[in-house]
MARTI-622769 format. One record per residue: x, y, z of N, C-alpha, C in turn. Coordinates in steps of 0.2 Angstrom, whole numbers, plus 5000, padded with zeros to 4 digits. Each point is the difference from the previous one (the first is absolute). Layout:
XYZXYZXYZ/...
This chain:
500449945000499650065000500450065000/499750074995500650025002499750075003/500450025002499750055005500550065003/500350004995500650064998499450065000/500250055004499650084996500150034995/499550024998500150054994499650075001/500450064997499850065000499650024997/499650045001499650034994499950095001/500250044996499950065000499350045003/499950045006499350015000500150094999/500450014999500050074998500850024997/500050064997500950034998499950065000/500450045003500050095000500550004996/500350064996500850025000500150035008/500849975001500350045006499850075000/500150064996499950054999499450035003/499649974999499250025002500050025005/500449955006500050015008500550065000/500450034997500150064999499750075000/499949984996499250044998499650025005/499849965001499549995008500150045007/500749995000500650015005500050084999/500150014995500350094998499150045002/499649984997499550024998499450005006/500349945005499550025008500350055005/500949994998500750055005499850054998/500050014994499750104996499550015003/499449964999499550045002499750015007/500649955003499850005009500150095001/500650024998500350045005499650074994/499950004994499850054997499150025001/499949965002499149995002500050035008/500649985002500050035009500350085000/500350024996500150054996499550054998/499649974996499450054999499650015004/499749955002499450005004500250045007/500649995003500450015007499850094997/500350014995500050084999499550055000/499349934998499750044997499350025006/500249965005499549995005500650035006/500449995003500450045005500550004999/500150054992500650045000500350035006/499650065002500650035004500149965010/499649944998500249965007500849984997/499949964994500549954998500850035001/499750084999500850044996500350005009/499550015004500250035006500649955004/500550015003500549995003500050015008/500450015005499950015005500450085002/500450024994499950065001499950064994/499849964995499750064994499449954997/499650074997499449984997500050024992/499449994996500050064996500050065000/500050074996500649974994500849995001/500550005006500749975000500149944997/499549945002500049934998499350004995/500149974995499749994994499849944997/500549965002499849934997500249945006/499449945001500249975002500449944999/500449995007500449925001499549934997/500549974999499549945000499849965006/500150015004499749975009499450044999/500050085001499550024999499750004997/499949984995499449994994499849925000/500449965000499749925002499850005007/500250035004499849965006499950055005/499750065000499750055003499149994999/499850004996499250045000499649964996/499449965002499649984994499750044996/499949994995499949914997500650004995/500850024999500250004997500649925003/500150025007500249955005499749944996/499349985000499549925000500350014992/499950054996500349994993500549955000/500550075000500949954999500049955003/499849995006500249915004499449974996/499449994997499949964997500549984993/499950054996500849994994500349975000/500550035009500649994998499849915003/499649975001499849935003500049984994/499650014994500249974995500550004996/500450035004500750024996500549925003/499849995006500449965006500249924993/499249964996500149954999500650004993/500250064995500349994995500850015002/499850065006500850015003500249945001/499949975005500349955003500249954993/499549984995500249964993500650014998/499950084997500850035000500549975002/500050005007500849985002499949914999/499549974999500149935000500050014994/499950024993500049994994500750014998/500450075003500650034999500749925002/499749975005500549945003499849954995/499450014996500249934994500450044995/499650084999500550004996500750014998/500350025006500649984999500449945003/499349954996500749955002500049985008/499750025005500049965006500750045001/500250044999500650035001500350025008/499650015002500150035009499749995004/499949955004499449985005500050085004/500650055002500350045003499350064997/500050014994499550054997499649985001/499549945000499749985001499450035006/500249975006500250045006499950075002/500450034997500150085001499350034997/500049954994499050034995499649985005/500149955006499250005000499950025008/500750035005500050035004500050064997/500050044995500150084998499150005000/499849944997499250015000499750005005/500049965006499850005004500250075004/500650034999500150065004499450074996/499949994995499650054997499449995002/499549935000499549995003499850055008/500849995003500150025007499950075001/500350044994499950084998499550034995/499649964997499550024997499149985004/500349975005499149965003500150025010/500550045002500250005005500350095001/499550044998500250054999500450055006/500150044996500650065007499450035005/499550004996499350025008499849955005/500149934997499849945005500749995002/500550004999500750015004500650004996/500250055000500650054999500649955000/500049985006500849975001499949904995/499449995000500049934995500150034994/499450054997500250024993500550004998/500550065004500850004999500449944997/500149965007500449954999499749964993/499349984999500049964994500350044995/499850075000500150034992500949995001/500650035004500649985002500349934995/499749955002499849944999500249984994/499250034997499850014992500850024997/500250075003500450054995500649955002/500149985004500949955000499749974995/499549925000500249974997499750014992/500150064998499850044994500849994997/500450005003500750024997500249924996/499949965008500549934994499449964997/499450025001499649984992499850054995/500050055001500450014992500549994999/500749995004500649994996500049924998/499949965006499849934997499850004993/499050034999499950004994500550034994/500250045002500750004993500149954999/500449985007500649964999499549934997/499849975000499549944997499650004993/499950085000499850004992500249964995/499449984997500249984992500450054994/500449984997500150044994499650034995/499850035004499550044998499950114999/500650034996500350065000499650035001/499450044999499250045002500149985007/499849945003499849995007500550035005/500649954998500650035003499950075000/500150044995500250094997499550035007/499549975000499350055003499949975006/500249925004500350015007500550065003/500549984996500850075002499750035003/499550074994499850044999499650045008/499549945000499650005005500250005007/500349935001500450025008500750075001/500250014993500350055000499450075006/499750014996499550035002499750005008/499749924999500049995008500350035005/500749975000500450025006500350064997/500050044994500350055001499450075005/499449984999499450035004500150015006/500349955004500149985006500050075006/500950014997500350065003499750065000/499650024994499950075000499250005005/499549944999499449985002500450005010/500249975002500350005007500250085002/500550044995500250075001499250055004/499849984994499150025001499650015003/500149945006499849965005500450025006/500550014999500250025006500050115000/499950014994499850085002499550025003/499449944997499450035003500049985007/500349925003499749975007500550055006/500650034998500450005004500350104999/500049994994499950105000499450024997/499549984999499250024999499950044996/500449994992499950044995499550024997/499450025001499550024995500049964992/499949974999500049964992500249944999/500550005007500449944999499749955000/499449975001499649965001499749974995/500050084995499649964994500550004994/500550024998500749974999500049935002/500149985007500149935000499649974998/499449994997499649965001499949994992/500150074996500349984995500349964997/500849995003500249935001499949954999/499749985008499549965000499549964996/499850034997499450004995500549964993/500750035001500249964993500449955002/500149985004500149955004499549934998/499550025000499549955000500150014992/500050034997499950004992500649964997/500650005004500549984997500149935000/499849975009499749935002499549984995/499550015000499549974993500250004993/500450044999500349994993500449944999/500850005008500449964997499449935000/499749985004499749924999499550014996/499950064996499649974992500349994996/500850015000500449994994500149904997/499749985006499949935000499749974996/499550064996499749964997500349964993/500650075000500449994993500649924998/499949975009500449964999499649935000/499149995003499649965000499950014994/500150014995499550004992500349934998/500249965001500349924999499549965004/499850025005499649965007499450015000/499749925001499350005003499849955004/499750045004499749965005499449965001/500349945003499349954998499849975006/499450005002499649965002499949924999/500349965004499849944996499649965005/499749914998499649985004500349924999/500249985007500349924999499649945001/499849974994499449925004500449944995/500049965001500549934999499249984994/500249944997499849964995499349975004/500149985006499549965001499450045003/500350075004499650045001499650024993/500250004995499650024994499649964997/500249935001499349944999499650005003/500150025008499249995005499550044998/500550084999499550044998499849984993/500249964995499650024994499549935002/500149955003499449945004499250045001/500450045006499550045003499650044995/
């Protein structure tokens, strides 16, 4: 009798798609909490602890995700549907390179969990947790983007427009900190909305480099499959 398994396909996406999906819930989380945040309590949002409108003009993104509803229930909704492709990401990125680093591996899926920690646990429910997750986030930002270089396929676009990117990342870094320490410690008037600027591109830079993925799943697809052996398929065609 034989009774070897066999597979059968029950569905196929292109890898790319979960890309897709991933760019396009990340965008709209933070861009929807941006609007709405402004358009219902702008000048709560801009407000700091020691300037208001008009010194400060634009909000951080703590305060627009996670100060005021209903922009707060927005984003964290989003950004939840954001949670199931993110995480594929870094398991897709481990197949695609080849099983190359169980190390990056790791670093992806603690960097995600640290972001869940400063996206869903905001600086109003507690200051000192936010922190540290975001902290978290931003360290393990560095050896996975250098990882992902380092692992990339030969792929000149992909590579050209990672560089490009984390260039940008950490070069934000310093001047978005200078900013931050103007406002909290010499109480600059504006400083606040300068740094949030920053900020703002911070996220824009993160979303970008992990869409560039998609340029390297266009070979990939992901299947769904379903395992029944031989004799499992004659009961059922008996019955």
């Amino acid at each position: 009798m034989n009774t070897r398994p066999q597979k059968y396909t029950v569905a196929q996406i292109p890898a790319r798609y979960i890309t897709y999906l991933h760019t396009v819930c990340a965008s709209s989380a933070f861009l929807v909490a941006l609007v709405v945040g402004c358009y219902t309590h702008y000048h709560k949002i801009v407000q700091n602890e020691y300037f208001g409108y008009p010194e400060e003009w634009f909000p951080s993104v703590s305060a627009t995700t996670g100060d005021r509803y209903p922009a707060r229930a927005l984003f964290q909704i989003l950004i939840a549907l954001t949670a199931g492709p993110r995480f594929a990401l870094v398991l897709l990125w481990y197949v695609c390179s080849n099983q190359s680093s169980k190390t990056l591996l790791s670093i992806g899926l603690i960097r995600n969990i640290a972001c869940g920690g400063w996206v869903f646990i905001t600086s109003t429910d507690d200051h000192r947790i936010h922190n540290i997750a975001m902290i978290i986030y931003v360290l393990c930002t560095l050896p996975w983007q250098l990882g992902v270089l380092y692992t990339s396929p030969k792929n000149h676009i992909s590579v050209k427009r990672r560089k490009y990117l984390t260039t940008l990342f950490f070069g934000t870094l310093p001047p978005m900190i200078y900013y931050f320490v103007q406002h909290k410690i010499h109480r600059i008037p504006g400083a606040y909305t300068t740094y949030a600027f920053f900020e703002w591109s911070l996220i824009i830079y993160d979303i970008a480099f992990d869409a560039v993925t998609s340029l390297d799943f266009e070979k990939f697809d992901v299947k769904v499959t379903r395992r029944k052996t031989d004799e499992w398929q004659k009961e059922k065609e008996i019955v």
